[in-house]
VEXKOL-855143 format. One record per atom (N, C-alpha, C, O): z, y, x; residue in three letters. Coordinates in steps of 0.1 Angstrom, whole numbers, plus 5000, padded with zeros to 4 digits. Example, Ala and Ser with C-alpha at 12.3 -4.5 7.8 and 13.67 -1.06 7.14 Angstrom:
<ronus>
507849435132ALA;507849555123ALA;507849675132ALA;508549675142ALA;507149785128SER;507149895137SER;507950005129SER;508050115134SER;
</ronus>
This chain:
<ronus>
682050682656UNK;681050592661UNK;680350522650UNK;680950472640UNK;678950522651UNK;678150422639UNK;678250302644UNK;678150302656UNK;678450222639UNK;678050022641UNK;676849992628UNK;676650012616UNK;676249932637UNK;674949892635UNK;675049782618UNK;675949702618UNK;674449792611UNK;675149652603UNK;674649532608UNK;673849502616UNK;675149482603UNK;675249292609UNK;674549202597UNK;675249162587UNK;673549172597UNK;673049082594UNK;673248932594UNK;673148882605UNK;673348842583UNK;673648712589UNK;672748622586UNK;672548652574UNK;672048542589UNK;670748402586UNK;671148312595UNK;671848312605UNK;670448212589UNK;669948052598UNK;669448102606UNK;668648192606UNK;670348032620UNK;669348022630UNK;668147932632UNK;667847862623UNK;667647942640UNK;665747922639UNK;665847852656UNK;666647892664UNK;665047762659UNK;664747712670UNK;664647832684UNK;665247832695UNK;663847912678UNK;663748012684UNK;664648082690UNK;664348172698UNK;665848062687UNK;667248132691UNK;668048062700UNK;669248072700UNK;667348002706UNK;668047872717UNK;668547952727UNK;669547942733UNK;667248062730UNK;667948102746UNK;668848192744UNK;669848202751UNK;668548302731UNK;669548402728UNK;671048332730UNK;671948382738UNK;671348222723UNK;672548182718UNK;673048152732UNK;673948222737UNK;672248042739UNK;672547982754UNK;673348112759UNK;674548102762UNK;672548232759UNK;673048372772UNK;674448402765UNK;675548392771UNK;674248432746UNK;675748472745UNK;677048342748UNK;678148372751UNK;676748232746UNK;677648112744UNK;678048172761UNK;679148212763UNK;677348172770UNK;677348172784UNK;678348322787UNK;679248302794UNK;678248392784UNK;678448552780UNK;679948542775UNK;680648632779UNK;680548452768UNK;681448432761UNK;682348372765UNK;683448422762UNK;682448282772UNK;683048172778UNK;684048222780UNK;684148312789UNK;685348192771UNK;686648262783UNK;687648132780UNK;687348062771UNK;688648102788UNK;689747982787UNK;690648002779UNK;691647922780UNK;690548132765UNK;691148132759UNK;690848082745UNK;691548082736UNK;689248032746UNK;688947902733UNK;688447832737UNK;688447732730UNK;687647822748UNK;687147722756UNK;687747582760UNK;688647582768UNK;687247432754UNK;687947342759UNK;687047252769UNK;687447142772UNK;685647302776UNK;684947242784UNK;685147342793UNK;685747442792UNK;684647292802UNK;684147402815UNK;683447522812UNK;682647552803UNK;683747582824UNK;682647702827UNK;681047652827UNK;680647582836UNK;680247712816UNK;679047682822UNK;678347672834UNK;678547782838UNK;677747612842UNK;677047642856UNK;675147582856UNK;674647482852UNK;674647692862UNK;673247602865UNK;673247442869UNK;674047372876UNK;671947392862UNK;670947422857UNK;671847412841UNK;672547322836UNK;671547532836UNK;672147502816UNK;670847382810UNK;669747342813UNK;671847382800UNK;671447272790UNK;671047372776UNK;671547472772UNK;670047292773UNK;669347432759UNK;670447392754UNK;671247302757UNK;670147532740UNK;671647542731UNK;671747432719UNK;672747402713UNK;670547382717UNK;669947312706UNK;669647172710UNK;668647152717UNK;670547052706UNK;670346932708UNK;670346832694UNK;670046872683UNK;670546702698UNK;670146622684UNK;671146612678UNK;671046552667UNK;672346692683UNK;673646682675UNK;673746832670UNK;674146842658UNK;673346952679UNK;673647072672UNK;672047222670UNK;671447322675UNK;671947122656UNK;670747142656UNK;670447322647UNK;671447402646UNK;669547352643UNK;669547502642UNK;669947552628UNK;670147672625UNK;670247432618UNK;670747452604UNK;672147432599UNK;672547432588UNK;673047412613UNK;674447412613UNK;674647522618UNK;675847542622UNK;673847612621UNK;674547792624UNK;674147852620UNK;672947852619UNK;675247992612UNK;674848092608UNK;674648212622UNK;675348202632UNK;673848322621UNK;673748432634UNK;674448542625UNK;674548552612UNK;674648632636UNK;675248742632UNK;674048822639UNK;673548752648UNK;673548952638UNK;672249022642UNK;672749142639UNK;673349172629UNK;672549222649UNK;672649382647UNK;671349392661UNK;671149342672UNK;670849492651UNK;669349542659UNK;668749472666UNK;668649522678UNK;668349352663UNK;667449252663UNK;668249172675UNK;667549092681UNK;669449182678UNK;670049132687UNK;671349032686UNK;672449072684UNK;670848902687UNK;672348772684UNK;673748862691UNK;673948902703UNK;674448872680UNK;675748902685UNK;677048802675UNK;678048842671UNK;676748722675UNK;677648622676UNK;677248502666UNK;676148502661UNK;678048412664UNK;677448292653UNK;678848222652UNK;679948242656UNK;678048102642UNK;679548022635UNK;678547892634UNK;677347902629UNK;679047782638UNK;678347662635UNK;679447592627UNK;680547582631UNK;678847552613UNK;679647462598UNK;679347322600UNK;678147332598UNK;679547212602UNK;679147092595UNK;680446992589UNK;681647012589UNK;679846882584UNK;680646832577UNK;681246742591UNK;680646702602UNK;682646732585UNK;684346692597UNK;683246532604UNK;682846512616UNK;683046442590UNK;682546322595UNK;681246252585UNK;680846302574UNK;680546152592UNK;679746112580UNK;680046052566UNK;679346072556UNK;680946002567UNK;682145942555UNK;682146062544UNK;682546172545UNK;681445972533UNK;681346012518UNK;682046052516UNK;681846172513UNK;683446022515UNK;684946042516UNK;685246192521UNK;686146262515UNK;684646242530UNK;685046382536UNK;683946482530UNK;684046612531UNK;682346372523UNK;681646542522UNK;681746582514UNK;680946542506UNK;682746672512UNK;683546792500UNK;683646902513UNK;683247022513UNK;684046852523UNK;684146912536UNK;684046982544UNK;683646922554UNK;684147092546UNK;682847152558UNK;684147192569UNK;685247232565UNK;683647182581UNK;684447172592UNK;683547312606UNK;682447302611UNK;684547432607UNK;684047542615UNK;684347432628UNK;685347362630UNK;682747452638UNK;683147412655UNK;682247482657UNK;681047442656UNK;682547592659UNK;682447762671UNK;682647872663UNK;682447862651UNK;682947932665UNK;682948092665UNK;682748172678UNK;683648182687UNK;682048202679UNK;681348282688UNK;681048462687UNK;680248482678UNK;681648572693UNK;681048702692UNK;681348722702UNK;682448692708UNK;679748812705UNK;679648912717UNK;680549012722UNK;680449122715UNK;681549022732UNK;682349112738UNK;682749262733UNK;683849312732UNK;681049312730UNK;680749432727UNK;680849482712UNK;681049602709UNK;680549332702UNK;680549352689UNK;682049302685UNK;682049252674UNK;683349302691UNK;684549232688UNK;685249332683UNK;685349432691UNK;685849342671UNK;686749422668UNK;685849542654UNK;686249652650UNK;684949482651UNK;683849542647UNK;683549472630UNK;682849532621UNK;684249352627UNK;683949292614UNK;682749172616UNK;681949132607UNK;682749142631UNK;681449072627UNK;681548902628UNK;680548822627UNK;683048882630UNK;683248752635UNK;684048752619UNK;683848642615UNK;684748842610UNK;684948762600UNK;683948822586UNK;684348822575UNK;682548882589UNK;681548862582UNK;680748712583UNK;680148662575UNK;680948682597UNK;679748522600UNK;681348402589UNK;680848302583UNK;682348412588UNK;683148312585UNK;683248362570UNK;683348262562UNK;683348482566UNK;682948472552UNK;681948432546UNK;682148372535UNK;680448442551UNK;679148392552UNK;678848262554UNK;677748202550UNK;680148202564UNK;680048072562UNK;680647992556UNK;680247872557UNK;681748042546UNK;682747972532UNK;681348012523UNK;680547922521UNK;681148112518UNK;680248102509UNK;678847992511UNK;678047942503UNK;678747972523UNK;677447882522UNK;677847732525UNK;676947652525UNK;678747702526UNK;679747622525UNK;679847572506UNK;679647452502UNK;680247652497UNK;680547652484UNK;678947662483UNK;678747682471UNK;678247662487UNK;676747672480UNK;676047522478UNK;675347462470UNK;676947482493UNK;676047342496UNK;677047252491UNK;677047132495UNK;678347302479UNK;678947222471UNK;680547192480UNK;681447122474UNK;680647222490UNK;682147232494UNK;683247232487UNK;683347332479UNK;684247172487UNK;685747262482UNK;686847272490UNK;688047272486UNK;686447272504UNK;687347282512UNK;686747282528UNK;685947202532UNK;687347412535UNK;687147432553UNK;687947402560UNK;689047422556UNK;687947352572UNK;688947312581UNK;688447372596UNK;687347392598UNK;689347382604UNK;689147422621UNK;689747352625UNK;690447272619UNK;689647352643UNK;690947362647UNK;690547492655UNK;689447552656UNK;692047522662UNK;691647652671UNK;693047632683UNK;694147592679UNK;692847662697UNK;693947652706UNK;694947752702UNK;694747872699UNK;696147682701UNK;697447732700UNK;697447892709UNK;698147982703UNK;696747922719UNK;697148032725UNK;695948152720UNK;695948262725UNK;695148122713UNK;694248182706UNK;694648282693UNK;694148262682UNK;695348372696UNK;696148452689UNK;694948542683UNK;695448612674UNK;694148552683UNK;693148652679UNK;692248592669UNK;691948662660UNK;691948462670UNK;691248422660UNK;691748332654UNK;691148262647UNK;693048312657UNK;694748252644UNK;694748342637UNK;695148312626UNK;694448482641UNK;695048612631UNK;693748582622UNK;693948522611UNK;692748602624UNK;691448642617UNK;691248512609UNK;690448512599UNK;691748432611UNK;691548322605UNK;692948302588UNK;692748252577UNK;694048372594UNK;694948332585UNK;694948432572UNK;695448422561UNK;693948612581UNK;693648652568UNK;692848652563UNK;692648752556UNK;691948562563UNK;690548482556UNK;691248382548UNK;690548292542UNK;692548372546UNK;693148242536UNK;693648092543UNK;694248002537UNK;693248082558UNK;693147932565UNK;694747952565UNK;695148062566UNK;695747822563UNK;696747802568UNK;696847652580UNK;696047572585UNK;698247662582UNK;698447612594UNK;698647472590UNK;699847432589UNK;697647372588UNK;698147252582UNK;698847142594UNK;699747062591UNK;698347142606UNK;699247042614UNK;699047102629UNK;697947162631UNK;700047092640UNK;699447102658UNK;699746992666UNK;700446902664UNK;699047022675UNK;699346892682UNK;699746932693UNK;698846972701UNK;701046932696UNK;701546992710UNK;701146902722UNK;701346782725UNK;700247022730UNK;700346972745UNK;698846902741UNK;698446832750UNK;697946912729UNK;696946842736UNK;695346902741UNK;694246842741UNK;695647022744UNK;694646982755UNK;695347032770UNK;696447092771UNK;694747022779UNK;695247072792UNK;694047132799UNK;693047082802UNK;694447272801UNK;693447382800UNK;693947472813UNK;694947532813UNK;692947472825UNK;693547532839UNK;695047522842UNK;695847602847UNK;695247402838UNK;696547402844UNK;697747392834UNK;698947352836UNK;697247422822UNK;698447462810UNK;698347272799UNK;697447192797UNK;699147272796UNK;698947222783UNK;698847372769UNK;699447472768UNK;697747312758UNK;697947412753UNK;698047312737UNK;697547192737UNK;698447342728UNK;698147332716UNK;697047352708UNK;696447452706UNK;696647202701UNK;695547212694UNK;695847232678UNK;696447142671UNK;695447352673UNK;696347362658UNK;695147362649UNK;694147422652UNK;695447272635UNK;694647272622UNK;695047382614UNK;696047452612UNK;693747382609UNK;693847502595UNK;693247442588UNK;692447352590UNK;693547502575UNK;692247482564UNK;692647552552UNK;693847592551UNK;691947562544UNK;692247642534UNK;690947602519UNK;689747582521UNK;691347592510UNK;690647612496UNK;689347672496UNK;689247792498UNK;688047602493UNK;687147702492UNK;686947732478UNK;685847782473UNK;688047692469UNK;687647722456UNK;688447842448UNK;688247892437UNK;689447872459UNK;690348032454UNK;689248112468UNK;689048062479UNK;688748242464UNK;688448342465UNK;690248412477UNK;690348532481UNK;
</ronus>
């Protein structure tokens, strides 16, 4: 089988509805800590998540997944910082290199904009993108058992982070 290559850039205003359908497309309770989306949606692009905190992933002119970076908090104190909230790939493009092409793409642009250090968190039962994450270098710096409560479960909220100054 060929796979398409993957492309990664800033997203653009213009990528609101794309992103909306996959974020929507995506939704599973296995990283999910809101709800299921439901009509009427809310654009993807607000005053908090605006279009230069995501990188896209693109194969044939088509959003197949993204990574939104920003810094943890406003505190001078933290911006060395850069803090992953999403990771997102398309169903179809998983298993394909393209969810840890957007997170390499986003440490490097991370260290561009002067970083020395990434952090996440990710649900304890999120075994798929704990793996993909820990061989990108993230280690397991703290969890917090039992905090979120997710259909019924308590699940574990676990930190990572890792050096952006070792390769």
């Amino acid at each position: 089988m060929i796979v398409p290559e993957t492309l990664i850039r800033t997203a653009e205003r213009a990528d609101d509805a794309a992103l909306a359908e996959l974020d929507r497309a995506a939704w599973s309770p296995l990283h999910a800590v809101l709800p299921a989306p439901e009509p009427p949606y809310e654009p993807f692009f607000d005053e908090r998540h605006i279009p230069g905190d995501y990188l896209l992933a693109v194969r044939e002119e088509e959003v197949v997944g993204y990574i939104r970076v920003v810094p943890p908090t406003r505190l001078a104190a933290t911006a060395h910082v850069r803090q992953i909230q999403g990771l997102v790939v398309a169903e179809a493009a998983r298993g394909h290199g393209v969810g840890r092409a957007l997170l390499r793409a986003a440490m490097d642009k991370a260290r561009a904009d002067g970083a020395v250090r990434m952090t996440l968190r990710v649900l304890g039962h999120n075994a798929p993108a704990r793996a993909l994450y820990a061989s990108e270098g993230f280690a397991v710096e703290g969890v917090l058992p039992g905090e979120m409560f997710l259909a019924g479960e308590y699940v574990d909220d676990v930190l990572m982070g890792r050096s952006l100054t070792l390769r």
